[in-house]
C-alpha positions as CSV (number, residue, x, y, z in Angstrom):
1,X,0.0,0.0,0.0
2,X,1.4,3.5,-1.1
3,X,1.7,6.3,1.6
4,X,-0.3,8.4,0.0
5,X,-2.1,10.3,2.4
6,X,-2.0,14.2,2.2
7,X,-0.8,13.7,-1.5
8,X,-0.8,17.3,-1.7
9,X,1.7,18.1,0.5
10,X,0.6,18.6,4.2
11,X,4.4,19.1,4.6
12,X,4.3,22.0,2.4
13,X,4.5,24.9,4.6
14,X,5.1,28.3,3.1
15,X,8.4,28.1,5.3
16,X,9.7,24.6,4.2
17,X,9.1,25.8,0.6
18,X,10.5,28.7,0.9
19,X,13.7,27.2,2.7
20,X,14.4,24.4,0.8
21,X,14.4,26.8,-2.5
22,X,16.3,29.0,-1.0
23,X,19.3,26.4,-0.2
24,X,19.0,24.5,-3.5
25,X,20.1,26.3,-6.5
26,X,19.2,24.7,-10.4
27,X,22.6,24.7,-10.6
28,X,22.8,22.8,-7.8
29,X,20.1,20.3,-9.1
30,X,21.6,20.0,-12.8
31,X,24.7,18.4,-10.6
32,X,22.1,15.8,-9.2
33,X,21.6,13.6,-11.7
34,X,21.2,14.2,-15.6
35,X,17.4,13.3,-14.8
36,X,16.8,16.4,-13.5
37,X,18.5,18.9,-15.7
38,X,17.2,22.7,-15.6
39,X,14.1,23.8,-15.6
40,X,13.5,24.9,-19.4
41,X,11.3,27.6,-20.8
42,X,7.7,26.9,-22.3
43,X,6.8,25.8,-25.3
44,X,6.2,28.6,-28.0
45,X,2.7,29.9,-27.8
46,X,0.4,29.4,-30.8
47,X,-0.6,32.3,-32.6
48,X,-4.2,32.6,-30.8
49,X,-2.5,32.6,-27.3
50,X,-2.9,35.2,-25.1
51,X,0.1,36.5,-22.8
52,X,-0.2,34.4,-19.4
53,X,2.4,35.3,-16.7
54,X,1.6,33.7,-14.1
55,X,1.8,30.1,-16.3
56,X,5.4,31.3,-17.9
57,X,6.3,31.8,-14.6
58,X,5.3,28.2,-13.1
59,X,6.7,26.7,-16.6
60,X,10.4,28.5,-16.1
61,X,10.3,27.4,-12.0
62,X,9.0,24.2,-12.2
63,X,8.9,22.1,-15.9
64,X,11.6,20.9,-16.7
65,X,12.9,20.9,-20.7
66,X,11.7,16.9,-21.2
67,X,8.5,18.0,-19.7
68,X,8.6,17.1,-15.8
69,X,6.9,18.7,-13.1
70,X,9.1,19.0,-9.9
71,X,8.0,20.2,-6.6
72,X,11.8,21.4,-5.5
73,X,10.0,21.5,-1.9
74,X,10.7,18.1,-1.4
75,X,14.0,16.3,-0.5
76,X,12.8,13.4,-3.5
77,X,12.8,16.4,-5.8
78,X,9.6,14.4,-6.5
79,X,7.4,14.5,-9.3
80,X,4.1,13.3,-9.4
81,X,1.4,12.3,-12.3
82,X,-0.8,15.1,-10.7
83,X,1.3,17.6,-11.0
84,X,1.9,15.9,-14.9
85,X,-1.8,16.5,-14.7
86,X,-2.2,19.6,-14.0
87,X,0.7,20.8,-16.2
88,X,-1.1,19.4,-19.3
89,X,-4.6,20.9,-18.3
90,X,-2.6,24.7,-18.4
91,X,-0.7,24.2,-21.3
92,X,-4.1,23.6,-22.7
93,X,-5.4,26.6,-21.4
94,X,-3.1,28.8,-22.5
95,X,-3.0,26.7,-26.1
96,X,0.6,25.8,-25.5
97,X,0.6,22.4,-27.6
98,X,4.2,21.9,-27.7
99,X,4.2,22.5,-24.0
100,X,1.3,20.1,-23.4
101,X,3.3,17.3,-26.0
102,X,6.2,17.6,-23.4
103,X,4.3,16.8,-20.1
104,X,2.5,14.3,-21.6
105,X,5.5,12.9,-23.3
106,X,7.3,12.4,-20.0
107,X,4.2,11.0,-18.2
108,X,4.2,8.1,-21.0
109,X,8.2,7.2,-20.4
110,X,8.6,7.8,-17.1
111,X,5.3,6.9,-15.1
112,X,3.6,4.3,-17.3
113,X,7.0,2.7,-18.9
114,X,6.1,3.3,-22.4
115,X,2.9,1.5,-22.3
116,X,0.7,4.5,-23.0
117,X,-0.9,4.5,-26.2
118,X,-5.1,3.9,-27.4
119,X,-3.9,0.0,-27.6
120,X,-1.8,-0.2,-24.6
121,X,-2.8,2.2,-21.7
122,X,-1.1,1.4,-18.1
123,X,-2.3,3.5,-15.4
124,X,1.0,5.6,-14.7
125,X,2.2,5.7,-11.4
126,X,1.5,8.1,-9.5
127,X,5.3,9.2,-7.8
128,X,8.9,9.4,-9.3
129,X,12.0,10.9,-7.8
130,X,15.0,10.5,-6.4
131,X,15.9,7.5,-4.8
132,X,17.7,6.5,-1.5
133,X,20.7,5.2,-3.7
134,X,21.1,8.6,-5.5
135,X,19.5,7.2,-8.8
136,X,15.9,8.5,-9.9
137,X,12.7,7.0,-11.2
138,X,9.3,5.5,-9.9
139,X,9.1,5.5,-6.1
140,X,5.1,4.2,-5.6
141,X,3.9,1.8,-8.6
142,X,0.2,2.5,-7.1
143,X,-1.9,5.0,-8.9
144,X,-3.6,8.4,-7.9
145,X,-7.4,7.8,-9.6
146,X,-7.4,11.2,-9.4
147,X,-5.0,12.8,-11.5
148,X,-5.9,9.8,-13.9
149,X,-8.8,11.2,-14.8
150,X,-7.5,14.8,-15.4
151,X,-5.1,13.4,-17.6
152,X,-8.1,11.6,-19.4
153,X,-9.9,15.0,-19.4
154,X,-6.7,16.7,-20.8
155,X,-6.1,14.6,-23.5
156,X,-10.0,14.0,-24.7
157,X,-10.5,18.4,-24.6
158,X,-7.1,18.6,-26.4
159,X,-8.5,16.3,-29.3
160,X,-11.5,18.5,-29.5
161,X,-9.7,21.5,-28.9
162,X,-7.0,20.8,-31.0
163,X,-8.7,18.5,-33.9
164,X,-6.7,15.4,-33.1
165,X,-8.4,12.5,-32.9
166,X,-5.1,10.5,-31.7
167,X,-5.4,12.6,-28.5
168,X,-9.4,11.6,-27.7
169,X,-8.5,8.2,-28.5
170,X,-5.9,7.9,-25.8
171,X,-8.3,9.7,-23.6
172,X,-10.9,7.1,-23.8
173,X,-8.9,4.6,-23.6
174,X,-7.3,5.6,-20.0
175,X,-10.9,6.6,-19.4
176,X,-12.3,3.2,-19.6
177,X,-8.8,1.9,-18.0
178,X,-9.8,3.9,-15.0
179,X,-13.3,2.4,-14.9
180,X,-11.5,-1.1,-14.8
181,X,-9.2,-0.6,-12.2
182,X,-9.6,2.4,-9.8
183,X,-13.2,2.4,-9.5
184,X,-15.7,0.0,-7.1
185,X,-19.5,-0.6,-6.4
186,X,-20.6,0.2,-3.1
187,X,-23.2,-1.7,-1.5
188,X,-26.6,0.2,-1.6
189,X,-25.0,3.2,-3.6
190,X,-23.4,2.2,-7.1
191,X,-19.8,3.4,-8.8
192,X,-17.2,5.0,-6.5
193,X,-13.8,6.2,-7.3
194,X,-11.0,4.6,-5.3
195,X,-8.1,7.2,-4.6
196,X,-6.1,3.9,-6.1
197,X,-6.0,0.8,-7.5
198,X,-4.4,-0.7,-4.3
199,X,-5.0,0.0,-0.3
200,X,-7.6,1.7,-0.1
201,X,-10.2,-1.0,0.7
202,X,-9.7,-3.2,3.9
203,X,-12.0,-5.5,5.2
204,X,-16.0,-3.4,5.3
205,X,-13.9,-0.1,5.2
206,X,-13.5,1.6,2.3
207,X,-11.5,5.0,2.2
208,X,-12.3,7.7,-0.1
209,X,-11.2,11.2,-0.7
210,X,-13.0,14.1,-1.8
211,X,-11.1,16.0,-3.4
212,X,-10.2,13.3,-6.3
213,X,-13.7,13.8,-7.9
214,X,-14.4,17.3,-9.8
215,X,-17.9,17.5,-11.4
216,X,-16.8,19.3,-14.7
217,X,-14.1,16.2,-15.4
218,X,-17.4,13.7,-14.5
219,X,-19.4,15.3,-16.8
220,X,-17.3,15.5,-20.0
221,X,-16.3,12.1,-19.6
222,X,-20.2,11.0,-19.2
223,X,-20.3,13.2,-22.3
224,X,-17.5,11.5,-23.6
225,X,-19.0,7.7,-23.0
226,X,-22.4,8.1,-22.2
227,X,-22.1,3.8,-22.0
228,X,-19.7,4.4,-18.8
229,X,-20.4,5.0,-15.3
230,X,-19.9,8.6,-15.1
231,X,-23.0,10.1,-14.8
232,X,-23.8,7.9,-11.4
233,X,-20.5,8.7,-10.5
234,X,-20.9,12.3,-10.5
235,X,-24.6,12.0,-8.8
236,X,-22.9,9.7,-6.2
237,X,-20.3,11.9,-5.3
238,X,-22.5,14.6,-4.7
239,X,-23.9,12.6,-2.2
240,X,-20.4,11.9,-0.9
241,X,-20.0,15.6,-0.2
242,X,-23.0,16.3,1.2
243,X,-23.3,13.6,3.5
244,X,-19.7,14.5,4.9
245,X,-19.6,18.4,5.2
246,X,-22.7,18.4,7.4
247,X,-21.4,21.9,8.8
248,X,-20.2,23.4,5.1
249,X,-16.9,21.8,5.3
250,X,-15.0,19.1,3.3
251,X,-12.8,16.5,5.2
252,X,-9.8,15.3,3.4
253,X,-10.4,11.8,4.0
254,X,-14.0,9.5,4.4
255,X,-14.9,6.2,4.2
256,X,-17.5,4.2,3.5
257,X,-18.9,1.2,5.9
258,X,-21.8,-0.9,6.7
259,X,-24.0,1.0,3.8
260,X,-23.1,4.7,4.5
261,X,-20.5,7.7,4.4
262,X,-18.7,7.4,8.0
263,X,-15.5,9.7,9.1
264,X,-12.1,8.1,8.3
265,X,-10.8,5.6,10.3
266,X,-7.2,6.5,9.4
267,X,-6.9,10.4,9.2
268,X,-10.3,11.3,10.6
269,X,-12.2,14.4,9.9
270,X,-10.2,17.1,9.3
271,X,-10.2,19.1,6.2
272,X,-7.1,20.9,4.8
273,X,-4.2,20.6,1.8
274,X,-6.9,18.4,0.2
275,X,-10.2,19.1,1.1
276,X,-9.7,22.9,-0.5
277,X,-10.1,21.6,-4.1
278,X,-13.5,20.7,-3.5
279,X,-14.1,24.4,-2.9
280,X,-12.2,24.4,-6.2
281,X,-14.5,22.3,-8.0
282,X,-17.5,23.3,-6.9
283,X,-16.8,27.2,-8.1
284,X,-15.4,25.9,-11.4
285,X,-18.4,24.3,-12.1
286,X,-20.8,25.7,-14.7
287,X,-23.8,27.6,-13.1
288,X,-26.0,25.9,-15.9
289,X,-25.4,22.3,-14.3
290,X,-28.1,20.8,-12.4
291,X,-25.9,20.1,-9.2
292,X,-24.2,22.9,-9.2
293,X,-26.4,24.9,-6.8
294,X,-27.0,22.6,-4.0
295,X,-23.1,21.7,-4.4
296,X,-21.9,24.9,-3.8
297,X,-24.6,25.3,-0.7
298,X,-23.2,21.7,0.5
299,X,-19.8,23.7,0.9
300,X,-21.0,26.9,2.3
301,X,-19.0,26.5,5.5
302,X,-15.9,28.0,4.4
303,X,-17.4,30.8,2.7
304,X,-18.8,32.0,6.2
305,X,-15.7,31.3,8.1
306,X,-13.5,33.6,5.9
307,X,-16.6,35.9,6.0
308,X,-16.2,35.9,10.2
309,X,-12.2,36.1,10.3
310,X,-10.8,37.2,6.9
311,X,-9.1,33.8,6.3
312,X,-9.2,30.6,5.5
313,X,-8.3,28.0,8.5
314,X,-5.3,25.7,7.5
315,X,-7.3,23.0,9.1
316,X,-10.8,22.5,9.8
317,X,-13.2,19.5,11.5
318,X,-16.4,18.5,9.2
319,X,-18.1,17.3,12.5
320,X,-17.7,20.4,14.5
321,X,-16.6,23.4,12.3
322,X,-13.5,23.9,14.9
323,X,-10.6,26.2,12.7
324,X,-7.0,26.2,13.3
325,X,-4.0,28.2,11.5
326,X,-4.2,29.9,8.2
327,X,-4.4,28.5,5.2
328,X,-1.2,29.9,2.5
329,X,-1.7,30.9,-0.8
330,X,-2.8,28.1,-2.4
331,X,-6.0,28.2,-0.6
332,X,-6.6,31.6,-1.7
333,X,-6.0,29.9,-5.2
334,X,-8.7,27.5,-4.7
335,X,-11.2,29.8,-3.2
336,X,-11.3,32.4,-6.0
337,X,-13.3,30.5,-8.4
338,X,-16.3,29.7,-5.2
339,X,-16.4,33.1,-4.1
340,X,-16.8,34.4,-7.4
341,X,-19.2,31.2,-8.0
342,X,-20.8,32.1,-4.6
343,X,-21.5,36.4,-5.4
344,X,-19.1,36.9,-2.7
345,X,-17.5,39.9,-3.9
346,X,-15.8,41.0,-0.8
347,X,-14.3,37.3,-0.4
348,X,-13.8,37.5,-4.3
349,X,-11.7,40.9,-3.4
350,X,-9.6,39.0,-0.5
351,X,-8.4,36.4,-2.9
352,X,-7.5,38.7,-5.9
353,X,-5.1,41.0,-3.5
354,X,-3.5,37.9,-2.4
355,X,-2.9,36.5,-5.6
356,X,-1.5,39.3,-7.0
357,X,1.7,37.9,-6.3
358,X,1.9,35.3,-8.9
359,X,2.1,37.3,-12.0
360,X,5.5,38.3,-10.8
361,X,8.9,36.9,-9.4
362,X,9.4,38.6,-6.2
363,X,13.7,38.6,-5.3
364,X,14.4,36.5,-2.7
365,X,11.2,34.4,-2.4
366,X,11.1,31.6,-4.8
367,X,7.7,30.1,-6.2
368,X,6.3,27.0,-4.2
369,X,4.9,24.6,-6.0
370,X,1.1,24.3,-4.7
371,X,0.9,27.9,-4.2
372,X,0.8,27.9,-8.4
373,X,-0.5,25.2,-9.0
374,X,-4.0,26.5,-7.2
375,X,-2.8,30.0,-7.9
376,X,-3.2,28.9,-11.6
377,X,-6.5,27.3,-11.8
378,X,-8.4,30.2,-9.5
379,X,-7.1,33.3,-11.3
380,X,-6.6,31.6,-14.6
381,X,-11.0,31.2,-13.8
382,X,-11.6,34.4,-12.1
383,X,-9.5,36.1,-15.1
384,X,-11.5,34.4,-17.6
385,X,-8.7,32.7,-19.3
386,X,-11.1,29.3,-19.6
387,X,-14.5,28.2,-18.2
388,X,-16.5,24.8,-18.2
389,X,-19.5,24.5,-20.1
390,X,-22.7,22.2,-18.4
391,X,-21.1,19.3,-19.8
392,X,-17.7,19.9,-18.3
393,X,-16.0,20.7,-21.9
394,X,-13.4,23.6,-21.3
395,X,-13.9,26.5,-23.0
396,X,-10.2,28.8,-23.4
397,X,-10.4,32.3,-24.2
398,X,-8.3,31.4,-26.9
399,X,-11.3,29.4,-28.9
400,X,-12.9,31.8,-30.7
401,X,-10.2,33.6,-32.0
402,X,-8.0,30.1,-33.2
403,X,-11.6,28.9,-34.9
């Protein structure tokens, strides 16, 4: 069983970030190993593409020439397929194909050994970095269901997007790889995503997280394969959420046992580093579909807590709505698109001054890796660089004017 838990990077403190960039230069990391050479810069825009800083800065900091993602917060210099993921999913927004041909690229050699094609998908694994013997590659074989199916979303928008049927193809076939393999019926409720193809089911328990499930990616892929199990999936997972934030708040972690939603047995019911993307999913998601609504009020409980103190809480309990610290950056980043989703325009305003910061490179303080990751997918929404229509297609700015 992979240690997976708090995937994205409960560890990843403003201060560790910050530290561990400061003290590791990419000269430094060039001398590492030649897997990790330095970072390069991104792929040349297409003529339709409109000027994004804030992704030519997370391209220059943190992908890599070949097309790896690396979170430089970590001692591993560990890359994982989400942040391959999420890399693919901007270059798409911004219509940077060459970009986008990289990631994905690196994702097919590195985390699913070459056996990624429409014929011959393997789920890729899910973490690859630097080993205790100095050398690199694949530290976890398990999967992460979740950045699975944005890489399935990524590549089925891009042949759409991009009029490339090799691309959809691919997509459906990871698609219906994922059906196989990461997902499971629960007794009394239907088709569930797994975080993983291995550990997360032991004995009546079965652990489940959130965060791995965003409507828009549900519905384009029930758009996609209106044969698969999508379309419960998304109506189930509604009723994951809502059953589990019975105060307005997300845990990271639940579980399912004897025929209902129950708290965690393993990390219990605190919501924090992963919980926040549901916020992020649920403000992403177009106004037009019919859960939308009742999603966003299912989450309402972070919208009044920054209302009461001006901040998010780094962590907070589902059960009884107790707050502790302050969430960094990439909560802001993740918030953006449900205030705005919400009418919250004074929560909207909060969010904006904070991220402010990541259209430039501020001396001394080098970018961490979450930070602009969220960063990217609130203001890249609230800035109207893309949008999700009701059937969870992604609709750039750039579409019109390339058309």
């Amino acid at each position: 069983m992979r240690v997976r838990i708090n995937k994205t990077y409960m560890t990843l403190t403003l201060g560790l970030g910050l530290a561990l960039a400061a003290a590791t230069s990419f000269a430094g990391l060039t001398r590492v190993a030649q897997a990790t050479p330095t970072p390069g810069q991104p792929g040349q825009p297409g003529q339709c593409n409109n000027d994004w800083p804030a992704y030519r800065i997370f391209v220059e900091h943190f992908v890599q020439a070949d097309g790896r993602v690396i979170d430089y917060s970590s001692p591993q210099l560990k890359t994982t397929s989400e942040g391959q993921s999420y890399g693919m999913f901007f270059a798409l927004v911004a219509n940077d194909r060459a970009s986008f041909d990289r990631l994905l690229g690196w994702t097919r050699a590195n985390l699913a050994g070459n056996q990624f094609d429409a014929q011959n998908v393997r789920l890729p694994s899910w973490l690859w970095g630097r080993k205790p013997d100095g050398s690199f590659g694949v530290l976890d074989q398990n999967s992460a269901s979740d950045s699975d199916l944005w890489i399935a979303y990524d590549l089925l928008q891009a042949g759409r997007l991009w009029h490339d049927a090799s691309y959809t193809q691919l997509g459906r076939a990871l698609a219906a790889q994922i059906a196989r393999e990461e997902m499971t019926t629960l007794p009394g409720l239907g088709p569930m995503l797994l975080p993983g193809p291995q550990g997360f089911v032991n004995g009546g328990v079965t652990r489940l997280n959130p965060s791995y499930l965003p409507l828009p990616v549900l519905r384009a892929l029930a758009k996609e394969m209106p044969g698969g199990p999508w379309a419960r999936l998304a109506d189930n997972t509604y009723k994951l959420i809502r059953t589990t934030s019975p105060l307005g708040f997300t845990p990271d972690w639940a579980a399912w046992q004897n025929g209902q939603f129950v708290v965690d047995p393993k990390e219990g019911d605190t919501g924090s580093y992963d919980a926040i993307r549901v916020y992020l999913w649920a403000g992403l998601t177009s106004s037009a579909d019919p859960l939308a609504k009742s999603w966003l009020a299912a989450v309402g409980g972070m919208r009044a807590k920054v209302a009461q103190t001006g901040i998010p809480p780094e962590k907070v309990s589902s059960t009884t709505g107790t707050a502790s610290g302050e969430g960094p950056l990439s909560y802001w980043g993740a918030l953006a698109p449900y205030f705005k989703a919400l009418g919250d325009e004074r929560g909207l305003g909060l969010a904006r001054t904070h991220l402010a910061v990541l259209d430039t490179n501020v001396p001394g303080r080098e970018p961490v890796y979450y930070d602009r990751v969220l960063g990217l997918f609130g203001t890249g929404f609230i800035d109207g660089r893309y949008r999700f229509d009701e059937a969870g297609r992604l609709v750039p700015s750039w579409r019109n004017a390339c058309d």
